[in-house]
DSSP file (Angstrom, degrees, kcal/mol; ACC not computed):
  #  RESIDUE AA STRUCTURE BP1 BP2  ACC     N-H-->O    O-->H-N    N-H-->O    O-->H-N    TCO  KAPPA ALPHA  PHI   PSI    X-CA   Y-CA   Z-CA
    1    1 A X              0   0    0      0, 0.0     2,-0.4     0, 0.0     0, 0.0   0.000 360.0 360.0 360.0 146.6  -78.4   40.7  -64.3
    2    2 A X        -     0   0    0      1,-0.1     2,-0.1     0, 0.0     0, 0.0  -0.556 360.0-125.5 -91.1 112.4  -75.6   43.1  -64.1
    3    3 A X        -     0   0    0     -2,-0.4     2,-0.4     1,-0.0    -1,-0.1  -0.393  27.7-139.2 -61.7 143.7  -72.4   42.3  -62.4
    4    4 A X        -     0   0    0     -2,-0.1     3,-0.0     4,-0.0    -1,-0.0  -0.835  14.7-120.0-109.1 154.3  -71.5   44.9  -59.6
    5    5 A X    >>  -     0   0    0     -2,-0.4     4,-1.7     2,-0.1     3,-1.3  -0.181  29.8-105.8 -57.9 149.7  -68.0   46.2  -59.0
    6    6 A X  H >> S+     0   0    0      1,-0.2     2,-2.5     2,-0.2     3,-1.2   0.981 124.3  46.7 -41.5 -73.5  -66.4   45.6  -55.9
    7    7 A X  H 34 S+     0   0    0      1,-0.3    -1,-0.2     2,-0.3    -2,-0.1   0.190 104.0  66.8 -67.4  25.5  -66.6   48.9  -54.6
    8    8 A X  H X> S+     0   0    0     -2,-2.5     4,-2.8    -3,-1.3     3,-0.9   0.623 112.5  36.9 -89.4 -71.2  -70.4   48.7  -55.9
    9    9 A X  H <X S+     0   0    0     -4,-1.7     4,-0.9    -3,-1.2    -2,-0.3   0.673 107.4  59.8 -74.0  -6.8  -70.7   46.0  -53.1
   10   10 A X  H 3X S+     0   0    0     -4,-1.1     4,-1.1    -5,-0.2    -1,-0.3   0.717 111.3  42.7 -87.4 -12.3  -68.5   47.4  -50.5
   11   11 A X  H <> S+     0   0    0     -3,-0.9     4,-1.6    -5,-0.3    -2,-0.2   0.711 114.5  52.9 -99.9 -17.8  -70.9   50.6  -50.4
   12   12 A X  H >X S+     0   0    0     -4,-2.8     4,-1.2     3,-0.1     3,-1.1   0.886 111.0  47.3 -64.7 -70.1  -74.1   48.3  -50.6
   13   13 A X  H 3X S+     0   0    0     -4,-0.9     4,-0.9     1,-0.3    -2,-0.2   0.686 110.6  50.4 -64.0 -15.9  -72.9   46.5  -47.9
   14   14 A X  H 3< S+     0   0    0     -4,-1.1    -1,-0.3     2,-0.2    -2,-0.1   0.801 109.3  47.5 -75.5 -26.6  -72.0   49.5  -45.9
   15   15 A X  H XX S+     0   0    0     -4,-1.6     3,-5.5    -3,-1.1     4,-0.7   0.971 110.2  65.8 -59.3 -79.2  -75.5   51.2  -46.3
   16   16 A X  H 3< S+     0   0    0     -4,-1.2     4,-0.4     1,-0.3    -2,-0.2   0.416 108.8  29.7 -23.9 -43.5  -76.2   47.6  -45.2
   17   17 A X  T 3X S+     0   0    0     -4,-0.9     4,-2.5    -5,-0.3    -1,-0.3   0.646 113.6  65.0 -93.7 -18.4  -74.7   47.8  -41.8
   18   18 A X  T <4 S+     0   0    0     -3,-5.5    -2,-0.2     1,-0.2    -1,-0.2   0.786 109.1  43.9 -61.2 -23.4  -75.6   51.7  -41.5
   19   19 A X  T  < S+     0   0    0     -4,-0.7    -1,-0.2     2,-0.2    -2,-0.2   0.598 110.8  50.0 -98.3 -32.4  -79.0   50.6  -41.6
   20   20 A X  T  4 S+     0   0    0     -4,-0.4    -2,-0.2    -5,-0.2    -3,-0.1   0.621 114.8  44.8 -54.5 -53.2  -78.8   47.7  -39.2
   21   21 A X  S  < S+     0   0    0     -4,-2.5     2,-0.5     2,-0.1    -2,-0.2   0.631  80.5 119.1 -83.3  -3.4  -77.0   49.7  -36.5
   22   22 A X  S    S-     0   0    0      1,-0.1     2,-0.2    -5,-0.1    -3,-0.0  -0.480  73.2-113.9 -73.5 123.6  -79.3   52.6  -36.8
   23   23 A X        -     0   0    0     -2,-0.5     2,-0.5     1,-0.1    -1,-0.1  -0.186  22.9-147.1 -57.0 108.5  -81.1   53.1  -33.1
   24   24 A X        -     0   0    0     -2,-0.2     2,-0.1    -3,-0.1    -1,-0.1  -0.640  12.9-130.4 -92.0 147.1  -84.8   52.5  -33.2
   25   25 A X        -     0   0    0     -2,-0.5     2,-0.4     2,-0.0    -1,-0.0  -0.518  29.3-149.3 -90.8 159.3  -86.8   54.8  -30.7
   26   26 A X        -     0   0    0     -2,-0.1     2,-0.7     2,-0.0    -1,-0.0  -0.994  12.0-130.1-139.3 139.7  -89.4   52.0  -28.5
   27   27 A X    >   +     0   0    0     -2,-0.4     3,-0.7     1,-0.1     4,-0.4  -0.734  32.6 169.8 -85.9 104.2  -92.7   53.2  -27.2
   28   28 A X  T 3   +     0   0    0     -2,-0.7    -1,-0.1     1,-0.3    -2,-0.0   0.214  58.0  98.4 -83.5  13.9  -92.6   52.0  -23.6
   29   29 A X  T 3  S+     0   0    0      1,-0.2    -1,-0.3     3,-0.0    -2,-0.1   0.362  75.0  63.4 -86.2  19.7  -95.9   54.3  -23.1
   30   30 A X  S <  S+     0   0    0     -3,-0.7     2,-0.9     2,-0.1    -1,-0.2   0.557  88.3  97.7-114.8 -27.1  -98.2   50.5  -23.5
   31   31 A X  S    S-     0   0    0     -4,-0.4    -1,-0.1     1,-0.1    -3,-0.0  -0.342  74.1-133.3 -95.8 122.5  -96.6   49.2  -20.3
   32   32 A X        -     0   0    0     -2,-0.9     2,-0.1     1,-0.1    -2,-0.1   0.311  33.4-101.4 -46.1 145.5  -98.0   49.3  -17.0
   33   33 A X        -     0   0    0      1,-0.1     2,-0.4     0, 0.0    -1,-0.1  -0.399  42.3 -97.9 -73.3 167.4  -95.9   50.5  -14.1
   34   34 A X        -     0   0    0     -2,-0.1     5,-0.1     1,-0.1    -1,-0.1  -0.442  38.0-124.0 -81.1 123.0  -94.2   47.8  -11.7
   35   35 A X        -     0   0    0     -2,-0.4     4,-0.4     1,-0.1    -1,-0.1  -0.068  28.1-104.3 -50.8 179.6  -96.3   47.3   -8.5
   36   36 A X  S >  S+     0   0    0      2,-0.2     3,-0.8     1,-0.2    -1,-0.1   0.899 124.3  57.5 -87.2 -36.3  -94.2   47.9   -4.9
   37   37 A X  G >> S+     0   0    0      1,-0.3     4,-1.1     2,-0.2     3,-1.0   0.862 102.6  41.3 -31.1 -71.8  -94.4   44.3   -4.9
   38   38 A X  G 34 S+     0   0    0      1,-0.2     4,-0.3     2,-0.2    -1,-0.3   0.503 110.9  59.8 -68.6  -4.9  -92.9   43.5   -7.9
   39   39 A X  G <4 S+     0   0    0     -3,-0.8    -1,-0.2    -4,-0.4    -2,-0.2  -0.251 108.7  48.6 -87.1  37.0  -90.0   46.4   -7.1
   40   40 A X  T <4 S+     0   0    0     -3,-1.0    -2,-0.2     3,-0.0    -3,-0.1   0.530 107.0  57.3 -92.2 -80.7  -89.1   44.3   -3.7
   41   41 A X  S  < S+     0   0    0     -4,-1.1    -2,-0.1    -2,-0.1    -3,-0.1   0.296  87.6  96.7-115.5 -34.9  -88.9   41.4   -5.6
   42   42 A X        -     0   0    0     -4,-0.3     2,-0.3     1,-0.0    -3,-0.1  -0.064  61.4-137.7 -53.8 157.5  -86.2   42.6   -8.2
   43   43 A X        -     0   0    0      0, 0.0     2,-0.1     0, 0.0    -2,-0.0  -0.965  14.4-115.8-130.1 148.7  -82.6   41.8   -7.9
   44   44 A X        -     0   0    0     -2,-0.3     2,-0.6     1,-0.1     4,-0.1  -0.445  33.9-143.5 -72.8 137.8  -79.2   44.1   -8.5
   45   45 A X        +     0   0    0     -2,-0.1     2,-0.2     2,-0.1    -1,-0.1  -0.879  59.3  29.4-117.3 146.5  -77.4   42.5  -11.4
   46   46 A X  S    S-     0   0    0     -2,-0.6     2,-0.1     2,-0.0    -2,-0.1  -0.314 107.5 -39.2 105.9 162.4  -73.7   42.6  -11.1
   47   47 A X        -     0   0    0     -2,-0.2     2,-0.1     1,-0.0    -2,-0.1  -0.336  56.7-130.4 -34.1 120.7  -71.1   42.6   -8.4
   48   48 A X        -     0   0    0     -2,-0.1     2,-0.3    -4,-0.1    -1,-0.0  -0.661  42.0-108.7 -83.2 167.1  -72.5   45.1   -5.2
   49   49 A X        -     0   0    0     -2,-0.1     2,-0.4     5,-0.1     5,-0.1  -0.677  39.1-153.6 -97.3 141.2  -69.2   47.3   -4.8
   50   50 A X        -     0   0    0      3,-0.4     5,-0.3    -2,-0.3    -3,-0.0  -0.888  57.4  -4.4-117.8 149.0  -67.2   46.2   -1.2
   51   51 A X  S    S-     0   0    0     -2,-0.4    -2,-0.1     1,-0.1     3,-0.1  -0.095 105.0 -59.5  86.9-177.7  -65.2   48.5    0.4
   52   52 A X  S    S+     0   0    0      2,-0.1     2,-0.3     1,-0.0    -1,-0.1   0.741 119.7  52.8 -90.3 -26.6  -64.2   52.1   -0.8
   53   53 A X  S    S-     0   0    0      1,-0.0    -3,-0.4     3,-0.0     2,-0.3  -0.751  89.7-108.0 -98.5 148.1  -62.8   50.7   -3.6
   54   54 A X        -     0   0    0     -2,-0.3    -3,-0.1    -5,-0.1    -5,-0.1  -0.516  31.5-111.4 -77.1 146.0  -63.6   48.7   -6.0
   55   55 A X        -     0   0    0     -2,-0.3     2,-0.5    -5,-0.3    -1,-0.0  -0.245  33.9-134.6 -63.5 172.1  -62.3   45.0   -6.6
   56   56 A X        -     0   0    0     -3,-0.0    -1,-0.1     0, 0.0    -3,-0.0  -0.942  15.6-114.5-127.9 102.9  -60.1   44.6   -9.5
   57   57 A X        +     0   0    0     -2,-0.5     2,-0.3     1,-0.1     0, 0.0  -0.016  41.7 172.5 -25.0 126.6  -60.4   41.8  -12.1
   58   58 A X        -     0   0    0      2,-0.0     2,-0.6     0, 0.0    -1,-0.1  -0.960  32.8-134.6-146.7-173.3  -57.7   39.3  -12.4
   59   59 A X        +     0   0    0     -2,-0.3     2,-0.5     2,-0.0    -2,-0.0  -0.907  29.1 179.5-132.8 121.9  -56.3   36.1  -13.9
   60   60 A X        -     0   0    0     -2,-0.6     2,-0.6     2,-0.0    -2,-0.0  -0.917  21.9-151.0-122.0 145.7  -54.7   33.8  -11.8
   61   61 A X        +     0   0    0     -2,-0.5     2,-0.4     2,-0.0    -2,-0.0  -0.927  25.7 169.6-124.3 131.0  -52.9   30.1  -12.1
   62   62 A X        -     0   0    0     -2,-0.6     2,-0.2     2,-0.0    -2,-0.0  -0.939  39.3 -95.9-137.0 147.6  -53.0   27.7   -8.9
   63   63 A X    >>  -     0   0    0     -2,-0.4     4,-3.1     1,-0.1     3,-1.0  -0.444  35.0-109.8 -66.9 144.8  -52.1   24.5   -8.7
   64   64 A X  T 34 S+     0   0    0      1,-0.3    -1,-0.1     2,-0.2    -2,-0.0   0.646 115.6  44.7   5.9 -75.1  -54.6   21.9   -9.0
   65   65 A X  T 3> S+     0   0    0      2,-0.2     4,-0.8     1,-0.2     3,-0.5   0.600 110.1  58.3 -89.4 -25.4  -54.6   20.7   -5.4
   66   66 A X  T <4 S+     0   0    0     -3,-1.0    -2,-0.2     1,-0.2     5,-0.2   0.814 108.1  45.4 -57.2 -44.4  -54.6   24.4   -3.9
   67   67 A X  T  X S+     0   0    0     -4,-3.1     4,-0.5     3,-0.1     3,-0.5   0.602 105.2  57.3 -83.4  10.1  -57.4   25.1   -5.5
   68   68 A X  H >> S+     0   0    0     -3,-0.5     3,-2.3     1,-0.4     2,-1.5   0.951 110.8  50.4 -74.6 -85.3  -59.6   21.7   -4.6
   69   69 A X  H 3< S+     0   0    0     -4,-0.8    -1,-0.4     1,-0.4     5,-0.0  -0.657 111.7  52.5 -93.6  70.2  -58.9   22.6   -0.9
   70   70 A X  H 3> S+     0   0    0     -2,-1.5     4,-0.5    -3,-0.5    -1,-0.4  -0.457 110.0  38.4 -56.7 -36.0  -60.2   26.1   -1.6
   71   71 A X  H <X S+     0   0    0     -3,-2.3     4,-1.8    -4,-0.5    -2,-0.3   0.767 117.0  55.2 -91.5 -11.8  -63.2   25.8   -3.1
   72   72 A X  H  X S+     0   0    0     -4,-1.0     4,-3.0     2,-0.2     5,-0.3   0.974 117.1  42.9 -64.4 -58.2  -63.7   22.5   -0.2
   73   73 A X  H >4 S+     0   0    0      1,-0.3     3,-1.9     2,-0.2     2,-0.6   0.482 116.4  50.6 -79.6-114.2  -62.8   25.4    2.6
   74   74 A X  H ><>S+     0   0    0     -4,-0.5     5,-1.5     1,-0.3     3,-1.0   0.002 109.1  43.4 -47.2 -46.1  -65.0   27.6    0.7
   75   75 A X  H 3<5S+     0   0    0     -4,-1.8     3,-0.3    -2,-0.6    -1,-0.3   0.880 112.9  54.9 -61.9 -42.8  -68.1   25.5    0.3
   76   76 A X  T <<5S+     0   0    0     -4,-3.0    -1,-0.2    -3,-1.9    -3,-0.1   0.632 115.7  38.5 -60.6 -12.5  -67.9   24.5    4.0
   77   77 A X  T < 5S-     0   0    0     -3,-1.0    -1,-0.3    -5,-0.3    -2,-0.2   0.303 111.9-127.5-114.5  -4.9  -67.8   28.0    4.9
   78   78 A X  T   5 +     0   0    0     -3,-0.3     2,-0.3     1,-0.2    -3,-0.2   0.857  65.5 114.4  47.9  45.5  -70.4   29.0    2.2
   79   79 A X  S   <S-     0   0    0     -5,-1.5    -2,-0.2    -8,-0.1    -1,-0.2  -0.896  77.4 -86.5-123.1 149.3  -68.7   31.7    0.5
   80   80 A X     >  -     0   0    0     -2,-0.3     4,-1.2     1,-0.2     3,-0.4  -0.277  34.4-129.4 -74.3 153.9  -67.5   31.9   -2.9
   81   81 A X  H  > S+     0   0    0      1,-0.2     4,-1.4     2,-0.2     3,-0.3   0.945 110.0  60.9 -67.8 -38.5  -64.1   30.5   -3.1
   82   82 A X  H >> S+     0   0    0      1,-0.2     4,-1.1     2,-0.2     3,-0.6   0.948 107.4  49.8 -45.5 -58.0  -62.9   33.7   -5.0
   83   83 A X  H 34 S+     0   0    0     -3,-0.4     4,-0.4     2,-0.3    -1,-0.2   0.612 108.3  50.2 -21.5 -46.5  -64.0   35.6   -1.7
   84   84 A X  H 3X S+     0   0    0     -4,-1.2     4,-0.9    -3,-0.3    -1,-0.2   0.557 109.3  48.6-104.8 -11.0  -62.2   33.4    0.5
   85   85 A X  H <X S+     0   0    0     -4,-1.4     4,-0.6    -3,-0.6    -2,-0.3   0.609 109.6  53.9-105.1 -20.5  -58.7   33.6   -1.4
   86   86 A X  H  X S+     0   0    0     -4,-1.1     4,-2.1    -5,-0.3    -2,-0.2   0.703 116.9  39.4 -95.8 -11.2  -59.1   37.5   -1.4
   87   87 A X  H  >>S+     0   0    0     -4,-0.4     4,-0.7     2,-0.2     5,-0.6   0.844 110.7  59.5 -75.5 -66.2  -59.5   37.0    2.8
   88   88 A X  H  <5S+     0   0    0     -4,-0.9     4,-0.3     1,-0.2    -2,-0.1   0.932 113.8  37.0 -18.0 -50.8  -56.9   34.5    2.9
   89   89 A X  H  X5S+     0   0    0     -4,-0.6     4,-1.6     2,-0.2    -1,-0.2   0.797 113.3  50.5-108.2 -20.5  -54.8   36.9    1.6
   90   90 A X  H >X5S+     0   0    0     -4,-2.1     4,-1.4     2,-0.2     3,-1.3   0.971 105.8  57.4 -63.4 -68.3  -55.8   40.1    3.2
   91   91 A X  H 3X5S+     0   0    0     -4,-0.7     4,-1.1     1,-0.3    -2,-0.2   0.653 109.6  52.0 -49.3 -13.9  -55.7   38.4    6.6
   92   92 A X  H 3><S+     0   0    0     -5,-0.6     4,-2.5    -4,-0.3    -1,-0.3   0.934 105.0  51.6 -82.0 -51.7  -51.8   37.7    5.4
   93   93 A X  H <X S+     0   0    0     -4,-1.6     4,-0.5    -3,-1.3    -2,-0.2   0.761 107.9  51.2 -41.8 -30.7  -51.2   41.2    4.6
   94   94 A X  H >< S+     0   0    0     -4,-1.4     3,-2.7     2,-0.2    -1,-0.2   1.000 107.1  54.0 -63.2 -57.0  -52.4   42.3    8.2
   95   95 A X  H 3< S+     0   0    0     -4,-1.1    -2,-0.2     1,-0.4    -3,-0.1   0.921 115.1  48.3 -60.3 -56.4  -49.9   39.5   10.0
   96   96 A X  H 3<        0   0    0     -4,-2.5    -1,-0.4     1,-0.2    -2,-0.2   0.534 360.0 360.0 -89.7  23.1  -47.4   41.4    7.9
   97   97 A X    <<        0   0    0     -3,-2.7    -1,-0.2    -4,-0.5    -2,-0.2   0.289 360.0 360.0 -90.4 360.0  -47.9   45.0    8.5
């Protein structure tokens, strides 16, 4: 068998991926539509949007023991702890405006 060149195999292996990524059309005409039943029954994936705005991802570092006694207050209040540090911390912002 015939060795191939590099740039033999870097252009196989780019048809290779051209071919891979290429969008295949799907017939969705075999599948029944969803009863009203099964459309109640569905759930929104993702975050619902609060507010006018949206929230904004971020990375935060808390000590240890500040965040144990947040996620205790959270759970006791049944809200996600995340939730309850963005209240926490509007309800500061009010006291100081």
């Amino acid at each position: 068998m015939k060795k191939l060149s590099a740039s033999s195999v870097r252009d196989w292996q780019t048809e290779k991926k051209k071919n891979a990524t290429k969008k295949r059309k799907i017939d969705y005409s075999d599948i029944p539509p969803l009863s009203d039943r099964q459309l109640a029954s569905l759930r929104r994936v993702g975050r619902p949007p609060l507010g006018t705005e949206r929230r904004q991802l971020i990375a935060i570092r808390l000590d240890p023991t500040v965040l144990r006694w947040v996620k205790s207050l959270a759970a006791k209040r049944e809200v996600p702890y995340q939730s309850l540090i963005n209240d926490l911390l509007a309800g500061e912002m009010k006291k100081a405006s």
